[in-house]
Rosetta silent file (secondary structure, phi, psi, omega in degrees, C-alpha in Angstrom):
SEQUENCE: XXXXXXXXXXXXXXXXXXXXXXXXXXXXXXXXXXXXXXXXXXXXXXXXXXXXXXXXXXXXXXXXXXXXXXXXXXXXXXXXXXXXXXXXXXXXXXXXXXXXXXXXXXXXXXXXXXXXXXXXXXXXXXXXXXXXXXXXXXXXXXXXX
SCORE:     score description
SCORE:     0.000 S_00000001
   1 L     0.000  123.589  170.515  105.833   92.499   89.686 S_00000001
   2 L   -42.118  147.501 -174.414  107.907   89.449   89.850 S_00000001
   3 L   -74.875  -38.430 -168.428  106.713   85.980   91.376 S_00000001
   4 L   -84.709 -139.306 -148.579  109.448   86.402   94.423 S_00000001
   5 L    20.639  -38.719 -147.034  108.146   90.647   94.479 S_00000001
   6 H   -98.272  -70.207  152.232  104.972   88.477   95.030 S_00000001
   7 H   -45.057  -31.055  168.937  105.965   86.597   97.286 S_00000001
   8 H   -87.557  -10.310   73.036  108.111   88.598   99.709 S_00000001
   9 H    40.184  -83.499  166.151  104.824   90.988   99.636 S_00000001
  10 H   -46.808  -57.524  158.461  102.961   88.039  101.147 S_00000001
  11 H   -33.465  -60.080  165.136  105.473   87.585  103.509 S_00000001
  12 H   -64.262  -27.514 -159.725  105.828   90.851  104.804 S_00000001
  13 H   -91.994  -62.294  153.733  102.391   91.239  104.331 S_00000001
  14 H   -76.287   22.508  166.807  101.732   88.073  107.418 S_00000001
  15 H  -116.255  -24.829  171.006  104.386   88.874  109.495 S_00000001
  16 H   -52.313  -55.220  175.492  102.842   92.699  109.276 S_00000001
  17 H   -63.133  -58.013  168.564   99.148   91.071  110.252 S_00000001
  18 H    -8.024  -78.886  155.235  100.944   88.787  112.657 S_00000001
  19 H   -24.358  -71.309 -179.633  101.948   91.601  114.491 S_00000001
  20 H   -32.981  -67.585 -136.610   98.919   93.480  114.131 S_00000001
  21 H   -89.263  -20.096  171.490   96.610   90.909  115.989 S_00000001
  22 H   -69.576  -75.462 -161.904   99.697   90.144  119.004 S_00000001
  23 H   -23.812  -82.777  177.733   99.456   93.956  119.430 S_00000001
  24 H   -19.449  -59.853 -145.842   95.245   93.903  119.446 S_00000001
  25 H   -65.652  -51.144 -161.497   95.135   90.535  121.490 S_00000001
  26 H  -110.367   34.077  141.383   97.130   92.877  124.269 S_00000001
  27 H   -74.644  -47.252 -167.340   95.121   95.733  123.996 S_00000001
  28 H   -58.554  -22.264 -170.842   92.239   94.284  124.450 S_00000001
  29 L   -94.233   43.043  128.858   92.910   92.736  128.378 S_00000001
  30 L  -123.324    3.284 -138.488   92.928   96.490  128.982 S_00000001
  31 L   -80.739  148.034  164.271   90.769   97.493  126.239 S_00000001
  32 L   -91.098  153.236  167.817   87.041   99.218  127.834 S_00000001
  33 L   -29.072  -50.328  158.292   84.055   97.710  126.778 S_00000001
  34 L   -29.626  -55.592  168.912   83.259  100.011  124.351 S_00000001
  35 H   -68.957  -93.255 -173.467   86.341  100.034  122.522 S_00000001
  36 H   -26.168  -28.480  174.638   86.067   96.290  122.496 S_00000001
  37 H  -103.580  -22.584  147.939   82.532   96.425  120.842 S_00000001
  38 H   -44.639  -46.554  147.508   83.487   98.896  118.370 S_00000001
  39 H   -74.095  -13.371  159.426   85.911   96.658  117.126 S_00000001
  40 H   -85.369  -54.607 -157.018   83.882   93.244  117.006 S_00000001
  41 H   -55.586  -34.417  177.028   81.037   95.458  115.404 S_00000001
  42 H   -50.696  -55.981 -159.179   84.186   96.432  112.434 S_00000001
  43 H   -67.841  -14.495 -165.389   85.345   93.188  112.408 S_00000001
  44 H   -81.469  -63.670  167.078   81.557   92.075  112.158 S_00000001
  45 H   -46.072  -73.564 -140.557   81.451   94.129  108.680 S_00000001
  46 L   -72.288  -34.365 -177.925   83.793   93.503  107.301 S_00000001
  47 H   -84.733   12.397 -175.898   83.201   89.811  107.536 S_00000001
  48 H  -119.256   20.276  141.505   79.783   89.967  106.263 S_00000001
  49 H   -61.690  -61.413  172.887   81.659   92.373  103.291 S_00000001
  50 H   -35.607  -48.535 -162.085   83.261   89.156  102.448 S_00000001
  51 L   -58.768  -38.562 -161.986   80.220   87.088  102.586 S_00000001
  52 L   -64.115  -27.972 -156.756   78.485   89.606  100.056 S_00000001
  53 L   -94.008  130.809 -171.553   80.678   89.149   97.235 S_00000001
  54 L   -81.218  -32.560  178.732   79.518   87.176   94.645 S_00000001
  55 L   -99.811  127.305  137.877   82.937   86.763   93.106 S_00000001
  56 L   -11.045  106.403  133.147   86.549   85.727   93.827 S_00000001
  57 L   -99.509  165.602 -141.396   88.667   88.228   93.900 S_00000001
  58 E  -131.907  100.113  177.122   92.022   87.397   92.053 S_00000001
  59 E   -41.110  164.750 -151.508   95.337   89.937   93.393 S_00000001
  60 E  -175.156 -165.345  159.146   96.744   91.734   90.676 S_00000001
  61 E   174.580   85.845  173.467   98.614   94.833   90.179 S_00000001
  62 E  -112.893  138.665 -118.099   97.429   97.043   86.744 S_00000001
  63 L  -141.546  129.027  176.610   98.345   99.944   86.079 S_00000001
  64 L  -165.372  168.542 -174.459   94.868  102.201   85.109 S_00000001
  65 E  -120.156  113.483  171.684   93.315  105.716   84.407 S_00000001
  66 E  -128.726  179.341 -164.592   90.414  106.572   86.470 S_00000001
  67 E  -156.343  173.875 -160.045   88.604  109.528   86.538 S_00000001
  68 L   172.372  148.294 -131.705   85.193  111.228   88.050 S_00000001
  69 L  -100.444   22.630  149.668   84.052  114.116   87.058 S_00000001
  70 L   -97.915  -17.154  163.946   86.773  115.876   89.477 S_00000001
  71 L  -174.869  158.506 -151.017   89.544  114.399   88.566 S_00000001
  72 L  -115.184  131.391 -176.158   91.751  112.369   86.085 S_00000001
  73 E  -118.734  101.434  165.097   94.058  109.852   87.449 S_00000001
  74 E   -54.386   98.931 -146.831   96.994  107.503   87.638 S_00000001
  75 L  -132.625 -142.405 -166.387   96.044  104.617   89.983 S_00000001
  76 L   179.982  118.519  161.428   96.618  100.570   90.026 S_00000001
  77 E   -99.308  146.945 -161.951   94.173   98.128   90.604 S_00000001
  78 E  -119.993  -15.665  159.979   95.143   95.649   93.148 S_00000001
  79 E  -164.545  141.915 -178.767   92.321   92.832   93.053 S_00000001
  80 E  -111.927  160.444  150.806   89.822   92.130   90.470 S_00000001
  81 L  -179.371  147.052 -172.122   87.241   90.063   89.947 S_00000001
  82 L   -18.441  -48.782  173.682   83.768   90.361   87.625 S_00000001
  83 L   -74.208  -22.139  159.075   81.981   92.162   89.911 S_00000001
  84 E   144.371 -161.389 -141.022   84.872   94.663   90.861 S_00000001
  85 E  -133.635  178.354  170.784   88.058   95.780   91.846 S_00000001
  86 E  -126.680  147.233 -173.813   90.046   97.615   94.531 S_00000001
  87 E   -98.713  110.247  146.241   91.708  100.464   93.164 S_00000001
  88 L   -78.644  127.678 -175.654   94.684  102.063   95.148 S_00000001
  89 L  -158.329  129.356  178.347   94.537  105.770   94.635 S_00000001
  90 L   -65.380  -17.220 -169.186   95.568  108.668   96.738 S_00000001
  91 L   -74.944  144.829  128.906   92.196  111.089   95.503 S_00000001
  92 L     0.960   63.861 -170.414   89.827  111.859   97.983 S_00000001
  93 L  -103.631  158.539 -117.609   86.575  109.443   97.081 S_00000001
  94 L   179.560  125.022 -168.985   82.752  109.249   98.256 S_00000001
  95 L   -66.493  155.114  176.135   80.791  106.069   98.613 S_00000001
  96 L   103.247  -46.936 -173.232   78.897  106.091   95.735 S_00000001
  97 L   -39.500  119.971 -173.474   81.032  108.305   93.373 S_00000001
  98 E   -95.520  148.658 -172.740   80.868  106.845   89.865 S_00000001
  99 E  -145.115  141.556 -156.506   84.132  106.180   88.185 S_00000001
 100 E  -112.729  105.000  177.015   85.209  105.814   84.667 S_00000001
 101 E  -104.038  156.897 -175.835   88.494  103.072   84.733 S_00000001
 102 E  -162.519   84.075  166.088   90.600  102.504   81.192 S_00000001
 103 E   -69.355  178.243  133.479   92.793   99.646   81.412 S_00000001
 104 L  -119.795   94.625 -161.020   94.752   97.351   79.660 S_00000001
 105 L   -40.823  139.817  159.429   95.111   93.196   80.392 S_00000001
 106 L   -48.134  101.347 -175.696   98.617   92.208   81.018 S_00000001
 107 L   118.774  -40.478  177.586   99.777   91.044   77.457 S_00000001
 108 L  -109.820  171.574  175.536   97.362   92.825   75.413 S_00000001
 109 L  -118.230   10.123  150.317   97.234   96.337   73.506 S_00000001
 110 L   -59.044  121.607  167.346   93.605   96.389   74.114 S_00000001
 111 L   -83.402  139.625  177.517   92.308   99.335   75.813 S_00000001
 112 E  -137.976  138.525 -172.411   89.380   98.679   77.981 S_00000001
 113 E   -98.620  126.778  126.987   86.791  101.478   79.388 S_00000001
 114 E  -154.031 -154.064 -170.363   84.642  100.770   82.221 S_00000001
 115 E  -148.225  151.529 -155.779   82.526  101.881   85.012 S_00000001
 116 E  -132.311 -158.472  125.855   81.722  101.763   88.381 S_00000001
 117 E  -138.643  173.394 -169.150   80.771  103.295   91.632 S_00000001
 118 E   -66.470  130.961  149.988   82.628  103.340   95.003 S_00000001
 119 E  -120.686   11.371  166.762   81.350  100.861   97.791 S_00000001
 120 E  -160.116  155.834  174.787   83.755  100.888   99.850 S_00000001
 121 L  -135.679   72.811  177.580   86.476  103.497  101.066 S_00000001
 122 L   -77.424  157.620  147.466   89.198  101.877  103.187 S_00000001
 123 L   -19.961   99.887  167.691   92.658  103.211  103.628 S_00000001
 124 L    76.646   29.236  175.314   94.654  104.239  100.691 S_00000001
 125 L   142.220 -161.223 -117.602   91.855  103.294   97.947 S_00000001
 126 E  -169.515  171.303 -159.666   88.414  102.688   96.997 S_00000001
 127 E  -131.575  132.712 -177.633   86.286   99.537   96.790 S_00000001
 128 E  -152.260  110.973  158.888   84.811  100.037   93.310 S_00000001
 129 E   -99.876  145.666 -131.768   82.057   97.765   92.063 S_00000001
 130 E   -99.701  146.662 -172.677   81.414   97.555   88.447 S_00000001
 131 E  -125.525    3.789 -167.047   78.182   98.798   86.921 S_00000001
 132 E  -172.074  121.384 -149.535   79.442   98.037   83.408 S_00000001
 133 L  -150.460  110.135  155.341   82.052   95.669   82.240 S_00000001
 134 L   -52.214  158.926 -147.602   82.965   94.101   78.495 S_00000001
 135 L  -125.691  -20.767 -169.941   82.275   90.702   79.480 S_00000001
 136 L   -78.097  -39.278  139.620   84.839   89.408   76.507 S_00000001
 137 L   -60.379  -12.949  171.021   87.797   91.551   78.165 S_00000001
 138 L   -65.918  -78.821 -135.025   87.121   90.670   81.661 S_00000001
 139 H   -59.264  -30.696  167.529   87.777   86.835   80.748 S_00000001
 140 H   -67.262   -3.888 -163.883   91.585   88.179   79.251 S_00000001
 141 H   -97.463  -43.943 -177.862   92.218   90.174   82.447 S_00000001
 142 H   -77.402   -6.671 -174.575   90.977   87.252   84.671 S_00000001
 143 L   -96.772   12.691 -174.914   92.763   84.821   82.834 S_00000001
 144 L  -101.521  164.710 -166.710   95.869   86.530   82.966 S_00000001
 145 L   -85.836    0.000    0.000   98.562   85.280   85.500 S_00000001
Protein backbone atom coordinates (compact mmCIF):
# COMPACT_ATOMS: atom_id res chain seq x y z
CA UNK A 1 0.00 0.00 0.00
CA UNK A 2 1.14 3.31 -1.16
CA UNK A 3 1.56 6.51 1.16
CA UNK A 4 -1.53 8.35 -0.83
CA UNK A 5 -3.50 4.37 -0.63
CA UNK A 6 -2.67 5.41 3.02
CA UNK A 7 -3.83 8.28 3.06
CA UNK A 8 -7.09 8.33 1.09
CA UNK A 9 -7.89 5.22 3.58
CA UNK A 10 -7.64 7.75 6.41
CA UNK A 11 -9.70 9.96 4.69
CA UNK A 12 -12.43 7.88 3.85
CA UNK A 13 -11.90 6.23 6.88
CA UNK A 14 -13.03 10.01 8.98
CA UNK A 15 -15.46 11.09 6.76
CA UNK A 16 -16.96 7.27 7.22
CA UNK A 17 -16.72 7.87 11.32
CA UNK A 18 -17.89 11.41 10.74
CA UNK A 19 -20.92 10.15 9.52
CA UNK A 20 -21.24 7.43 11.82
CA UNK A 21 -21.44 9.64 15.06
CA UNK A 22 -23.98 12.58 13.02
CA UNK A 23 -26.15 9.47 12.40
CA UNK A 24 -25.78 8.16 16.39
CA UNK A 25 -25.95 11.84 17.79
CA UNK A 26 -29.67 11.71 15.96
CA UNK A 27 -30.62 8.53 17.09
CA UNK A 28 -30.08 9.01 20.26
CA UNK A 29 -32.83 12.22 20.91
CA UNK A 30 -35.15 9.32 20.10
CA UNK A 31 -33.05 6.60 21.26
CA UNK A 32 -34.95 4.62 24.71
CA UNK A 33 -33.05 4.47 27.66
CA UNK A 34 -31.96 1.23 27.29
CA UNK A 35 -30.64 1.43 23.96
CA UNK A 36 -28.80 4.48 25.14
CA UNK A 37 -27.12 2.51 28.06
CA UNK A 38 -26.22 -0.32 25.99
CA UNK A 39 -24.27 1.82 23.98
CA UNK A 40 -22.36 3.98 26.70
CA UNK A 41 -21.77 0.51 28.47
CA UNK A 42 -19.91 -0.57 24.59
CA UNK A 43 -18.44 2.53 24.29
CA UNK A 44 -17.36 2.13 28.08
CA UNK A 45 -15.30 -1.13 26.88
CA UNK A 46 -13.99 -0.43 24.52
CA UNK A 47 -12.38 2.59 26.04
CA UNK A 48 -11.05 0.80 28.93
CA UNK A 49 -9.76 -1.89 25.90
CA UNK A 50 -7.63 0.98 24.99
CA UNK A 51 -6.50 1.79 28.39
CA UNK A 52 -5.34 -1.98 28.83
CA UNK A 53 -2.84 -2.09 26.24
CA UNK A 54 0.46 -1.92 27.23
CA UNK A 55 1.71 -1.12 23.76
CA UNK A 56 1.27 1.23 20.78
CA UNK A 57 -0.17 -0.16 18.18
CA UNK A 58 1.55 0.84 14.81
CA UNK A 59 -1.12 0.35 11.36
CA UNK A 60 0.28 -1.88 8.98
CA UNK A 61 -0.93 -4.10 6.34
CA UNK A 62 1.12 -7.82 6.13
CA UNK A 63 0.23 -10.25 4.40
CA UNK A 64 0.30 -13.70 6.90
CA UNK A 65 -0.63 -17.47 7.33
CA UNK A 66 -2.60 -18.24 10.32
CA UNK A 67 -3.92 -21.29 11.31
CA UNK A 68 -5.76 -23.18 14.45
CA UNK A 69 -6.17 -26.41 14.59
CA UNK A 70 -9.36 -25.97 12.14
CA UNK A 71 -8.10 -24.22 9.69
CA UNK A 72 -5.15 -22.86 7.55
CA UNK A 73 -5.33 -19.41 6.30
CA UNK A 74 -4.63 -16.39 4.16
CA UNK A 75 -5.22 -13.26 6.30
CA UNK A 76 -3.37 -9.65 6.77
CA UNK A 77 -2.50 -8.13 9.80
CA UNK A 78 -3.62 -4.64 10.08
CA UNK A 79 -1.95 -3.22 13.41
CA UNK A 80 0.86 -4.54 15.35
CA UNK A 81 2.53 -3.86 18.17
CA UNK A 82 4.71 -6.24 20.85
CA UNK A 83 2.01 -7.35 22.61
CA UNK A 84 -0.27 -8.12 19.48
CA UNK A 85 -1.94 -7.60 16.43
CA UNK A 86 -5.33 -7.35 14.71
CA UNK A 87 -5.64 -9.80 12.13
CA UNK A 88 -8.39 -9.33 9.38
CA UNK A 89 -9.70 -12.72 8.49
CA UNK A 90 -13.02 -13.93 7.28
CA UNK A 91 -12.81 -17.59 9.58
CA UNK A 92 -15.14 -17.95 12.19
CA UNK A 93 -12.92 -17.35 15.64
CA UNK A 94 -13.52 -17.92 19.56
CA UNK A 95 -12.15 -15.73 22.27
CA UNK A 96 -9.48 -17.59 23.40
CA UNK A 97 -8.66 -19.78 20.30
CA UNK A 98 -4.88 -20.11 20.02
CA UNK A 99 -3.37 -19.21 16.73
CA UNK A 100 -0.21 -20.07 15.01
CA UNK A 101 0.76 -16.66 12.60
CA UNK A 102 3.94 -17.02 9.95
CA UNK A 103 4.93 -13.80 8.64
CA UNK A 104 7.39 -11.99 6.96
CA UNK A 105 8.71 -8.05 7.82
CA UNK A 106 8.33 -5.82 4.90
CA UNK A 107 11.90 -5.99 3.29
CA UNK A 108 13.05 -9.15 4.66
CA UNK A 109 13.04 -12.97 3.48
CA UNK A 110 12.80 -13.93 7.02
CA UNK A 111 10.02 -16.10 7.90
CA UNK A 112 8.69 -15.57 11.32
CA UNK A 113 6.34 -18.16 13.38
CA UNK A 114 4.38 -17.05 16.23
CA UNK A 115 1.59 -17.47 18.58
CA UNK A 116 -1.22 -16.19 20.13
CA UNK A 117 -4.72 -16.39 21.39
CA UNK A 118 -7.85 -14.38 20.39
CA UNK A 119 -8.99 -11.51 22.84
CA UNK A 120 -11.01 -9.87 21.04
CA UNK A 121 -13.55 -10.66 18.11
CA UNK A 122 -14.86 -7.50 16.43
CA UNK A 123 -16.18 -7.32 12.94
CA UNK A 124 -14.28 -8.80 10.13
CA UNK A 125 -11.19 -10.08 12.38
CA UNK A 126 -9.77 -11.10 15.56
CA UNK A 127 -7.90 -9.22 18.29
CA UNK A 128 -4.97 -11.61 18.77
CA UNK A 129 -2.56 -11.13 21.64
CA UNK A 130 0.76 -12.71 21.48
CA UNK A 131 1.77 -15.46 23.87
CA UNK A 132 5.10 -15.92 22.07
CA UNK A 133 7.03 -13.58 19.93
CA UNK A 134 10.97 -13.57 18.61
CA UNK A 135 11.80 -10.50 20.32
CA UNK A 136 14.79 -9.86 17.55
CA UNK A 137 12.07 -9.99 14.61
CA UNK A 138 9.49 -7.97 16.26
CA UNK A 139 12.07 -4.92 16.38
CA UNK A 140 12.41 -5.46 12.12
CA UNK A 141 8.60 -5.56 11.76
CA UNK A 142 8.16 -2.55 14.15
CA UNK A 143 10.78 -0.71 12.65
CA UNK A 144 9.58 -1.08 9.33
CA UNK A 145 7.73 1.93 7.68
Amino acid sequence: MTESDRQADRSSLTARLHKLFQDVSRHLQSASTDEKRRLLTFLENWEKKQERRKHQRKPCSIPVTSSTKDFLSRDTIRDISPGGAFLETPEPLSLGDQITLMLSPPGSGELIDCTGRVAWTPPRGVGIQFTSTPSKAWEKILASP
